[in-house]
VEXPAZA-646425 format. One line per 3 residues: number of its first residue (from 0); for each residue x, y, z of C-alpha. Coordinates in pm, whole numbers. Each point is the difference from the previous one (the first is absolute). Layout:
BEGIN
NUM) X:Y:Z | ... $
END
This chain:
BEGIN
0) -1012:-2238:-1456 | 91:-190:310 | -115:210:259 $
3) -319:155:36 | -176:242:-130 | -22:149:366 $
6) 381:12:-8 | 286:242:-161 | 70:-220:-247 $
9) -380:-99:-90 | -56:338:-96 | 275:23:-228 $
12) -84:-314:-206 | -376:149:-94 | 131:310:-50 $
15) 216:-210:-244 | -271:-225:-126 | -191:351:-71 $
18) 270:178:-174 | 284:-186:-74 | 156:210:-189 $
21) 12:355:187 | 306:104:103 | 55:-68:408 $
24) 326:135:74 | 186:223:-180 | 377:64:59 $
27) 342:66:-183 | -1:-381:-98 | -272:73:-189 $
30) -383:-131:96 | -166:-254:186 | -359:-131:-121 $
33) -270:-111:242 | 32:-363:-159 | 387:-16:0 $
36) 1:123:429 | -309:-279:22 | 257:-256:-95 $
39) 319:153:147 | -216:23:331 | -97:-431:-62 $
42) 383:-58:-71 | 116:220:281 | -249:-238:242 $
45) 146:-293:-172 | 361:65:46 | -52:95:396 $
48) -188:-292:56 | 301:-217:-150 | 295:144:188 $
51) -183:61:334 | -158:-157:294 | -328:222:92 $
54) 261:312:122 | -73:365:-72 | 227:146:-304 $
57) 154:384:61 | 69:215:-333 | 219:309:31 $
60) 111:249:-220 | -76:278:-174 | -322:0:-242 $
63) 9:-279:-234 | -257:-172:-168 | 95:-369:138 $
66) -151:207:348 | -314:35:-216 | -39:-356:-49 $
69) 89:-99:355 | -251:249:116 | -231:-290:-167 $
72) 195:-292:-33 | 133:-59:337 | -349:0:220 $
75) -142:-239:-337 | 262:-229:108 | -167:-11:378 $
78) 352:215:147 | -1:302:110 | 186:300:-104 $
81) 229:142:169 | 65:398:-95 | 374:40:57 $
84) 46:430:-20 | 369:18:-138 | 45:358:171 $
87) 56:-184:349 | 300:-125:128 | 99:-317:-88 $
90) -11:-75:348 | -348:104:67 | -70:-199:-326 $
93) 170:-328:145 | -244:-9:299 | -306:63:-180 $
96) 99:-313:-234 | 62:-165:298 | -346:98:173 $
99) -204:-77:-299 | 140:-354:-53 | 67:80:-341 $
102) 168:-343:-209 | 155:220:-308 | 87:327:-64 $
105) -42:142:-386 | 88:336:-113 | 218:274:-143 $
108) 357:-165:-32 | 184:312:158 | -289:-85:319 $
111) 66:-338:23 | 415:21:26 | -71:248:286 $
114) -198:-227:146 | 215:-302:-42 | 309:219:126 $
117) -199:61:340 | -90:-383:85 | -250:-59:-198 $
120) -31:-429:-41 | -269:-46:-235 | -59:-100:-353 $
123) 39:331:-231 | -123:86:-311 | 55:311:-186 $
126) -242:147:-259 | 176:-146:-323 | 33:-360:128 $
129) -312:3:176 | -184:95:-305 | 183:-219:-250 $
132) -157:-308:267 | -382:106:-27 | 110:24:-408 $
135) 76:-401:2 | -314:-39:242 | -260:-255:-197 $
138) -311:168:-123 | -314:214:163 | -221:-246:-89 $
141) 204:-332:100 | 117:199:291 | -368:72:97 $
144) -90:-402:-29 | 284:-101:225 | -21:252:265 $
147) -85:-101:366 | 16:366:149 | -340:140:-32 $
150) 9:318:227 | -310:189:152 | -110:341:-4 $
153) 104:-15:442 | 334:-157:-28 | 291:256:10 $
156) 162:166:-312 | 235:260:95 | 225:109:343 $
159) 146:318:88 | 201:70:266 | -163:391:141 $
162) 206:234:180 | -189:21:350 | 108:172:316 $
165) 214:-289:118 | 337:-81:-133 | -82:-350:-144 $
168) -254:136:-333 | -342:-250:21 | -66:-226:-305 $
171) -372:119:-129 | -166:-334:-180 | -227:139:-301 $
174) -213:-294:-128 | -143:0:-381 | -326:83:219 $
177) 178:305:170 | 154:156:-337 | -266:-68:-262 $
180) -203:145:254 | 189:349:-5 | 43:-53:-366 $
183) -428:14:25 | 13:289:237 | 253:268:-278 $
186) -234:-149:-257 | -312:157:150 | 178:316:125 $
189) 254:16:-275 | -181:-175:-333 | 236:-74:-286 $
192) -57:120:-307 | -75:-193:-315 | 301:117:-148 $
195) 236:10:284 | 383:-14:-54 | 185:37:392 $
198) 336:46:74 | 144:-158:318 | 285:142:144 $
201) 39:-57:327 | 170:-299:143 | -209:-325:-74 $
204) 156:-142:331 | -242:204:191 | -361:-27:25 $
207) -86:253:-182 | 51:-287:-291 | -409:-44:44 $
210) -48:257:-289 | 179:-232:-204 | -261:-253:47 $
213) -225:274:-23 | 25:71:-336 | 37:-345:-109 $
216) -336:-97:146 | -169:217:-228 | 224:-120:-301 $
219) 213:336:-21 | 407:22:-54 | 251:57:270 $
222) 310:175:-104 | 303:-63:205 | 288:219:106 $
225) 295:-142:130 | 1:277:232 | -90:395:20 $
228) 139:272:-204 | -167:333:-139 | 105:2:-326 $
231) -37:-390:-93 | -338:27:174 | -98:263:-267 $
234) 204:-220:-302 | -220:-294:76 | -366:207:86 $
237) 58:107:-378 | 122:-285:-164 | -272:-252:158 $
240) -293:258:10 | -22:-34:419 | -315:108:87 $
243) 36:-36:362 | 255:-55:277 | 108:5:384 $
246) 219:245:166 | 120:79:318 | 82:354:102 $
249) 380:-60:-83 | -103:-154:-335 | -230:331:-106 $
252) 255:256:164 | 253:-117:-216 | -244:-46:-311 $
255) -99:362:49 | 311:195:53 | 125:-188:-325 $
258) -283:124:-162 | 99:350:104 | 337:-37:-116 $
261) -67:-168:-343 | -366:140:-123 | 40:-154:-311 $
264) -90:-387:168 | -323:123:145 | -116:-111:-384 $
267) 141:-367:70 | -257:-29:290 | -342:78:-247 $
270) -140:-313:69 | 9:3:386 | -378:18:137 $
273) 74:-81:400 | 292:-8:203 | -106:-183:357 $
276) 254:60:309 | -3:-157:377 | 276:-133:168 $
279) 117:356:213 | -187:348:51 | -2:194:-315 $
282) 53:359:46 | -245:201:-131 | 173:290:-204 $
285) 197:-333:-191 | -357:-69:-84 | -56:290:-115 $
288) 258:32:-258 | -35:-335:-122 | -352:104:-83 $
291) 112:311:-194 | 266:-210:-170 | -163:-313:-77 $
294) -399:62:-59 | -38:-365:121 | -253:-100:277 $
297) 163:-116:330 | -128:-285:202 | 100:-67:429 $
300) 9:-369:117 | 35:-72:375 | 73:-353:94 $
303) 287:-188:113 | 179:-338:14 | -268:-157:207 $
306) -297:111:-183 | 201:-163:-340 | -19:355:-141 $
309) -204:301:-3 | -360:-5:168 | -59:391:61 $
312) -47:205:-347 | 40:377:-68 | -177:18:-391 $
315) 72:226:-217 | -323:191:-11 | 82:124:398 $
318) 411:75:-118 | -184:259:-272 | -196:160:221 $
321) 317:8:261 | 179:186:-253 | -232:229:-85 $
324) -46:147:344 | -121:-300:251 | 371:-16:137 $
327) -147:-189:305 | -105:-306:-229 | 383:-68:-95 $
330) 99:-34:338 | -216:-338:37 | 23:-327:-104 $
333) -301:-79:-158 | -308:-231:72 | 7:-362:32 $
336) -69:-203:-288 | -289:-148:-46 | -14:-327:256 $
339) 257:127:185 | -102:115:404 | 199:291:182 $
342) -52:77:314 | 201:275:271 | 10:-194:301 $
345) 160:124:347 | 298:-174:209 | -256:-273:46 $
348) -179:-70:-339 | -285:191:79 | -135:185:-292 $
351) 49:356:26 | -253:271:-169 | 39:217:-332 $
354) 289:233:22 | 163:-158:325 | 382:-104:-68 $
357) 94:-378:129 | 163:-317:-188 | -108:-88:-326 $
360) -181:-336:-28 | -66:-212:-323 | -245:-270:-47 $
363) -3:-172:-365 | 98:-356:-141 | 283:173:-138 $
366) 213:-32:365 | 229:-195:26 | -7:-335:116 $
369) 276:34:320 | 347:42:77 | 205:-307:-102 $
372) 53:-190:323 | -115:278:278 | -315:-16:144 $
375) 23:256:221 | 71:276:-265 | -313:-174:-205 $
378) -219:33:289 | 135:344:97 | -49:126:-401 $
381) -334:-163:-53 | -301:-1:268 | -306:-117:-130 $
384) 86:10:-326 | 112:373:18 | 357:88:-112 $
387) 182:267:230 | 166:170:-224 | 267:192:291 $
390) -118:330:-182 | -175:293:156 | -291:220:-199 $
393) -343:85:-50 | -330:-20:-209 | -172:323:-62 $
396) -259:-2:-317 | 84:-364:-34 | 369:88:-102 $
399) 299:-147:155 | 291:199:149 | 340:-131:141 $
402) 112:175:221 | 292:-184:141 | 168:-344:48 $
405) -49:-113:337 | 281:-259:-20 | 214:314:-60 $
408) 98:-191:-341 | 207:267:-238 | -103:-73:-375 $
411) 341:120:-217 | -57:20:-387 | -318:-216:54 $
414) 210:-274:228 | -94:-71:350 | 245:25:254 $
417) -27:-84:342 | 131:214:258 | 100:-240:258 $
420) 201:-224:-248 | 212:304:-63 | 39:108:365 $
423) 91:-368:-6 | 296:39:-200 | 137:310:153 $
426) -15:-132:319 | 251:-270:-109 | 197:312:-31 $
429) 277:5:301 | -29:381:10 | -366:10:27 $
432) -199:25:320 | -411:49:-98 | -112:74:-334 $
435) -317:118:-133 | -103:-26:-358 | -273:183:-175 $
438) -124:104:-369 | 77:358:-103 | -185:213:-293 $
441) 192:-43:-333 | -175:177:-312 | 157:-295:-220 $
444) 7:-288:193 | -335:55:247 | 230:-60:302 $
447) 341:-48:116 | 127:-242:224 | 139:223:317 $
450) 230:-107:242 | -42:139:393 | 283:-126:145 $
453) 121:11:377 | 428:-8:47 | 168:-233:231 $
456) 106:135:320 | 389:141:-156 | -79:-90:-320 $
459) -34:196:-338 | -231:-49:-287 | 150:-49:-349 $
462) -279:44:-171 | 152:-171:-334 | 120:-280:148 $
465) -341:-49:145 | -122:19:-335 | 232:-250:-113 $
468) -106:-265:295 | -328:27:-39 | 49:-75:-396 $
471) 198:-302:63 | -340:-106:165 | -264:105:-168 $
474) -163:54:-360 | 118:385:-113 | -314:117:31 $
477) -79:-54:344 | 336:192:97 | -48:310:144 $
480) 42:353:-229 | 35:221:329 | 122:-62:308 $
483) -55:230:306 | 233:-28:298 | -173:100:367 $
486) 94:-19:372 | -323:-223:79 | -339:-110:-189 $
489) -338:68:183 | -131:-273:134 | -354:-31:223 $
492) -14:-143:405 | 8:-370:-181 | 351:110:-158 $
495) -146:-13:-331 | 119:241:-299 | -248:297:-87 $
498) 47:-53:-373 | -269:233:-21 | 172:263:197 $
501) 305:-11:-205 | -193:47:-356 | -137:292:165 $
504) 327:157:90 | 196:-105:-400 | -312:157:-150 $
507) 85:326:235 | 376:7:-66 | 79:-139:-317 $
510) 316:121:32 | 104:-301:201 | -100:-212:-248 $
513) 255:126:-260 | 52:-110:-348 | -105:-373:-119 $
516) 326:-215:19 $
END
């Protein structure tokens, strides 16, 4: 290989040298071996380092195999890779291409024209053409001779732009360090079996994508769906003998109430040993009916973008005993992995004693490296090595709880929205005077995005045309699903809004919340 064995790619090629021939990624083109991704990786490098100066590359789209390979190929060919989420707006999308530096944009076709509609000046490739290039590159091992790009194990692989409490969203820098390092961390909470076969469906534009390189680590399959749905998710468990997979609470709500309608598939999910979640709270009695309906052992992963995945572990052995009576242990988030440091620290970093709530703080090779271009946020987020994380629990038994987000993030069907970027839009919003926007309880989607909003002095709120403004902004999922109209928000002597205050009050009267838009 041409990079390191300390590096993304330098795992796959002695995973390859190993076993050549096991399958690596599995998808409706057909399958992938561990030899045949070693060389796609090398070409992949090849072709990068031919058409462009030393310039990040951003890949969007839905799943895809080609974002497999980039996963790898890009950091081999000493560029970073830029995670492009193709939910956002193509305006939001613009400026983080624009932030990151980014020299060429490769994707889903449909992605790209939206792209190129908005603005976007760049050189494009879409998934056919890009892959017919790395076809015609010259070979892995002539490839491997010529190469002058020998990466290291410290040098950034992958960027993704987090949604924080400001309005611009932060680029996290993961280094091959950073993510083989959280790879290291499931792998001693989470081992893989011998035999594992995972499905992957959630978007491999987030960062969630580490279980990906997971599995491949330890030689195992991926298989790939272009996207979630129930009933294809139980056509492909039984046709490639899944043995494990990731869900978030959306994900297994739907999976179970199509169990309940249609009995019959629960037979087409035999071979499925674990199901893991993270990503948003999952409510207990949802749990609980998975359990009855699946048999399968569940798994909780608590991590985020800056920790390059999950570094907090609920096993399976502790989910058993929650459902057999220990309702308590559900509620946490498990212990930290094994080289992983937690500590509850107070307002000031001070550590804070067993059972005491305060922010949660990570120390572990697996955080990130910085925010691209802001050293303020990098030295705000990391202190002495320890990440701070912006959410509120504590430790009790040596188990994990989150409590809350401090940054008052809302997490939507596992995405992250930030509050203020919404309040953002609406107050572009001639009508609106103050807005306030907070997360409200939804059994299917963990939380709803809730609009507080203030009128202009004579003015009326149209609540669907607000709707439709803040749309024309924003990604769809970041829009709010209730808004609330009030004479005045509650602010403190500083002028500040109680957000607190007003969760208080929706959870008293959720009759002014109404029905989800």
């Amino acid at each position: 290989m041409i990079a390191d064995a300390g590096t993304l790619a330098g795992v796959i090629g002695e995973v390859a040298s190993a076993r050549p021939e096991a399958p690596a990624i599995i998808d409706d083109l057909g399958t992938v071996t561990f030899c045949e991704l070693a060389d796609r990786i090398e070409a992949t490098a090849g072709l990068v380092e031919e058409l462009l100066p030393a310039l990040p590359v951003a890949v969007i789209g839905p799943n895809h195999r080609t974002w497999v390979e980039a996963y790898y190929g890009i950091p081999a060919s000493g560029r970073v890779l830029v995670f492009l989420n193709h939910r956002l707006h193509a305006r939001e999308l613009l400026t983080m291409i624009q932030r990151s530096g980014a020299g060429l944009v490769m994707g889903d076709q449909q992605e790209i024209r939206r792209l190129v509609d908005g603005g976007l000046d760049l050189p494009v490739f879409d998934w056919g053409t890009w892959s017919g290039l790395v076809d015609g590159v010259e070979s892995r091992a002539a490839r491997a001779r010529a190469t002058s790009a020998r990466p290291t194990s410290a040098d950034t692989a992958w960027l993704l732009f987090t949604s924080g409490t400001t309005a611009a969203p932060k680029g996290a820098m993961l280094s091959n360090a950073n993510i083989l390092a959280a790879v290291e961390s499931s792998s001693r909470a989470r081992p893989v079996e011998p035999d594992d076969v995972y499905l992957f469906p959630f978007p491999l534009c987030h960062v969630a994508g580490y279980n990906v390189v997971h599995r491949h680590v330890h030689g195992r399959p991926v298989v790939l769906m272009p996207g979630f749905a129930a009933a294809q998710f139980c056509d492909i468990v039984e046709r490639e003998s899944v043995t494990s997979t990731s869900l978030a609470a959306t994900m297994l709500a739907a999976l179970v109430d199509l169990l309940e309608a249609e009995p019959v598939r629960r037979k087409q999910l035999r071979s499925l040993r674990s199901v893991a979640y993270g990503a948003a709270p999952m409510p207990t009695s949802l749990l609980r009916r998975a359990d009855e309906l699946l048999g399968v052992d569940f798994a909780q992963g608590y991590g985020m973008t800056e920790l390059s995945g999950n570094a907090v572990f609920l096993d399976a052995a502790t989910h058993r005993r929650g459902l057999a009576g220990e309702t308590q242990l559900l509620e946490a988030a498990g212990r930290p992995a094994p080289g992983v440091e937690l500590r509850i620290a107070d307002d000031d970093g001070n550590g804070l004693p067993d059972g005491e709530m305060g922010e949660i703080l990570v120390r572990a090779e697996q955080v990130m490296s910085g925010y691209l271009d802001d050293e303020a946020a990098t030295s705000a987020a990391i202190v002495d090595g320890w990440l701070h994380t912006g959410d509120v629990g504590h430790v009790v038994d040596g188990l994990l709880t989150v409590v809350d987000r401090k940054k008052d993030m809302v997490i939507t069907g596992g995405e992250n929205v930030s509050s203020l970027e919404v309040e953002a839009a609406i107050l572009e919003h001639p009508d609106v005077a103050r807005v306030a926007v907070v997360g409200v309880a939804d059994p299917t989607w963990g939380e709803n995005v809730c609009a507080i909003v203030v009128p202009r002095s004579g003015s009326m709120i149209d609540v669907t045309d607000l709707v439709v403004h803040v749309r024309s902004r924003l990604a769809g999922f970041k829009v709010p699903r209730h808004v609330v109209i009030m004479d005045e928000l509650p602010v403190n002597t500083s002028g500040k809004v109680m957000k607190a205050d007003l969760r208080a009050r929706l959870a008293q009267e959720p009759d002014l919340i109404g029905e989800r838009l």
